[in-house]
N, C-alpha and C positions, 0 to 999 in steps of 0.2 A: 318728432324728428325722423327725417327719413333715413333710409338704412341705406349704407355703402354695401354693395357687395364683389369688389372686385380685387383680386391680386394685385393686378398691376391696372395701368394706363394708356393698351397700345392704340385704344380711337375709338371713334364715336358708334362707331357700328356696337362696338360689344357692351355698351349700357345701356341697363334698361331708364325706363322714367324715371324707376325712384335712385336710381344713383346721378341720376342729372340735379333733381333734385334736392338729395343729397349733398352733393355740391356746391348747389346755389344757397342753399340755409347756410350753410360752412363762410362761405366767402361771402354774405352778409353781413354775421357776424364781424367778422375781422373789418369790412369796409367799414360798418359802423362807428369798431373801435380805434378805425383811426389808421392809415396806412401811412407812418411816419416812423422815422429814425428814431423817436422817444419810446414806443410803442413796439415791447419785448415779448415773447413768449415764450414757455419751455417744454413744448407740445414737440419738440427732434429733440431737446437737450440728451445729449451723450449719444445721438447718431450723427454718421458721416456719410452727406450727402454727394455724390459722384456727377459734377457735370462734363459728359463724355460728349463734345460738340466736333463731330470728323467734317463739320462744316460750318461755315464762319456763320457768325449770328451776332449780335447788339441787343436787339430789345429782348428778345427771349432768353438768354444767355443769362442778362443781367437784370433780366427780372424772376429768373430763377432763384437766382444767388441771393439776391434780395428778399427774396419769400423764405428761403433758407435759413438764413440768417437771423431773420425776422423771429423763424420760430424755433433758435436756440442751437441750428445742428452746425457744427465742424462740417465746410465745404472745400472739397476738393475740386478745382478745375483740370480736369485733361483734352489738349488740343492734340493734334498728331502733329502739327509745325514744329520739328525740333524733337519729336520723342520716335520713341522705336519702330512705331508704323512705317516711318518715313524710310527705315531701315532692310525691311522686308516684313514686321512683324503682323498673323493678321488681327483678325478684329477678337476671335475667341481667346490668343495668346494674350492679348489687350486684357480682355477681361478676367481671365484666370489669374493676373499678373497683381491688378487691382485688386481683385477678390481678395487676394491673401493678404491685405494687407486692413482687412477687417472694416468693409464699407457696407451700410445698408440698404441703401435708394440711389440708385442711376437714373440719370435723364440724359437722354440719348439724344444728337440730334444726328441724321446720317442722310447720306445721296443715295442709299441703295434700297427698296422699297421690301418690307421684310426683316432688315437687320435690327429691329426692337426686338420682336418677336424671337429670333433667333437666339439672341443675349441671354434674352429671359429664359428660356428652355436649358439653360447652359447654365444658370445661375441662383441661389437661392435670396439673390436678391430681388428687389422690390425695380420694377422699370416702369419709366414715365417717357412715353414717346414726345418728343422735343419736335419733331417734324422731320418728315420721313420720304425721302422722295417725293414724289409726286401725290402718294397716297395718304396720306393723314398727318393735321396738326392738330390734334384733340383738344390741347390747352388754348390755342387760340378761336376752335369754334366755342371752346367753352366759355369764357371772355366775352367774345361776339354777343352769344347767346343773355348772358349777364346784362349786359351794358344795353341790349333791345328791351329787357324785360323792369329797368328800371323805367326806361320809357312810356312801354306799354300796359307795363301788368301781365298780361297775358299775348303770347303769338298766336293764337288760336284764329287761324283764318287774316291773321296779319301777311301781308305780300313781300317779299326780301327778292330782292332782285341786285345780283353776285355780274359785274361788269366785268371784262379784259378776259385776263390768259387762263380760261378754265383747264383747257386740258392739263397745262402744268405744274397745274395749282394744288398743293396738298391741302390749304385754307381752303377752298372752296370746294374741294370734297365732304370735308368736316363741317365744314358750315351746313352745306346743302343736310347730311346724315341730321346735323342738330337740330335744326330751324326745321325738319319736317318731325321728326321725334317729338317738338314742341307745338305741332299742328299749324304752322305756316304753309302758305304755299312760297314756294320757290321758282323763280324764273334766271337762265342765266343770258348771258349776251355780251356779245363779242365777234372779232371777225370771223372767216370761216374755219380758218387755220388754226383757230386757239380752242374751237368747241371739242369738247368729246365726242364717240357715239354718245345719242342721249338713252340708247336703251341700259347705259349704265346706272342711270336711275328710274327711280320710279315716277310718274308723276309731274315730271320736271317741265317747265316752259321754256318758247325757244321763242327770245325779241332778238329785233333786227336790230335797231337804233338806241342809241343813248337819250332820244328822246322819248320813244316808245317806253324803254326803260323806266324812267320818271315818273312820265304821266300813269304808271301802270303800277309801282312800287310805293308800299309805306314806308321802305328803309332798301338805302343802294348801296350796297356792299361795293367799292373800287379796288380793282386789283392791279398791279403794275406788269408785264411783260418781264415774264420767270427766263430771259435772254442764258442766264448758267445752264439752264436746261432744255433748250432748246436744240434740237439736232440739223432742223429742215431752217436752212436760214432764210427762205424765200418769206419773208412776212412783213407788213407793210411797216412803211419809215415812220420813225416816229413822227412827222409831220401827217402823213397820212393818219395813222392812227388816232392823234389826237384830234385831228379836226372831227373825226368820222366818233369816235368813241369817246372823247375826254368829257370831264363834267365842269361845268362853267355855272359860273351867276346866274348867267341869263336861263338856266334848267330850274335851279333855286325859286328864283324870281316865280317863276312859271307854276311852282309846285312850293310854295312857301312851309309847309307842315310837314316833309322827306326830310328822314333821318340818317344822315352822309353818312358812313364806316370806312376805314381801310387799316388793313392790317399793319402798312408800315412793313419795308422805307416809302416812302409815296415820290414818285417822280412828277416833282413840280412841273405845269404846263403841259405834262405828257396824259396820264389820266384824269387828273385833279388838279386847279388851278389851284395856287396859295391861296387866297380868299375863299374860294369854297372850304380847305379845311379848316381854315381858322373862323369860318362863321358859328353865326347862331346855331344852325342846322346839322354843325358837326358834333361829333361825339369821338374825335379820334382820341384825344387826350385823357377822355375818360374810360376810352378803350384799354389806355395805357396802365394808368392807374388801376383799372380792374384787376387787369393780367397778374399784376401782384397779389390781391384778397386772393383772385381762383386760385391763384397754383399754391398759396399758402394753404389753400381748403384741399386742394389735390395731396399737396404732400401728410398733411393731418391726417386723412381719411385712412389714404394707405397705409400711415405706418400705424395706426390704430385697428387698424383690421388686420393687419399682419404680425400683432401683438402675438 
């Protein structure tokens, strides 16, 4: 069994191998045992999990709560819609506030890039970055990473090719950090407007086309236009974009054995047609499903090592 070594979960940078795969033995487990409402465990019982979301969320929110639950802890939800933030209060008065009222593990999700990390320095609680600005969504590369590797077996020289709005994309920061950690190569692609500098990574490949894309990827990572974080509004219409970027049948057809991904929400017709995600070739569902095992293996490890 591999060894966790980390406090917390602020992203993918700060793990080595063996807590990745740490991770993935954890949330095998649990997949195998069945990721259903019948299916208990007491691996948090008598901890109170803090989901602290200062920005709206669905599937990670409630597939938290769900992995929490799952494994026995008292979850608290805090939104700032309606509580003292909205007031004047800041983020550290937030959390000293909470603190005292005897909680072990936060999972953060925030617009400001840094404020996990910040939390945590302020807290002798347990933090799990939920997705964080622009810069990191760990539990979702982590998931990603999962759901290729029941695929594959191994990424080792596997090709993942990350479509749409990288610069704004905390997922595909995290992905990119995971999927090269796991010895993939990485390509992203997107209009001009959406790329980062690439000397932010290492290694990285730059396509032009959604078709280039394809024919060049064993698995296509889709991402949708992060439009709440956008500043510069000059960037093409979504008719432009999809024609120029979105992923159709006719790519499928062309490439029959490509492994579709998108983190969700997916904007039908825009990057992804509905039949592409509903095909053969996709794995978004099982994306979904995943997210539940990891983050239940994310919440075990931590508070097991924080024993």
């Amino acid at each position: 069994m591999s060894h966790y070594s980390q406090k917390h979960l602020l992203g993918i940078h700060s793990l080595s191998r063996e807590d990745i795969d740490a991770i993935f033995q954890s949330a095998a487990f649990f997949s195998e045992c069945g990721i259903n409402s019948s299916q208990k465990f007491s691996y948090l019982h008598g901890k109170t999990v803090v989901l602290g979301f200062f920005e709206s969320s669905t599937r990670t929110r409630c597939s938290f709560e769900v992995a929490a639950k799952r494994l026995g802890a008292e979850v608290l939800l805090f939104q700032p819609q309606g509580s003292s933030v909205e007031k004047g209060e800041t983020l550290l008065d937030t959390l000293e506030t909470i603190d005292a009222m005897g909680v072990d593990i936060w999972v953060i999700r925030h617009s400001i890039n840094g404020s996990v990390e910040l939390m945590s320095n302020h807290s002798n609680g347990i933090f799990i970055n939920a997705g964080e600005g622009n810069k990191e969504h760990p539990t979702q590369a982590l998931l990603d990473g999962f759901t290729l590797l029941e695929k594959f077996d191994s990424l080792e020289g596997k090709r993942i090719c990350i479509v749409g709005d990288i610069l704004h994309s905390r997922v595909a920061r995290s992905d990119i950090y995971l999927f090269q950690k796991l010895g993939a190569e990485v390509a992203i692609c997107g209009p001009d407007i959406f790329m980062p500098d690439l000397r932010e990574f290492s290694n990285i490949h730059r396509l032009e086309t959604i078709e280039d894309s394809v024919a060049w990827a064993d698995a296509i990572n889709m991402l949708r236009i992060q439009k709440e974080r956008i500043v510069d509004k000059n960037i093409p219409t979504t008719e432009e974009y999809s024609q120029q970027f979105g992923l159709r049948m006719k790519h499928l057809i062309s490439k029959p054995n490509i492994i579709v991904m998108h983190p969700g929400p997916a904007n039908y017709g825009v990057e992804i047609d509905h039949e592409v995600a509903h095909s053969p070739q996709s794995v978004i569902q099982r994306q979904v499903r995943n997210g539940v095992a990891v983050r239940m293996a994310v919440l075990t490890l931590l508070s097991n090592h924080n024993r």
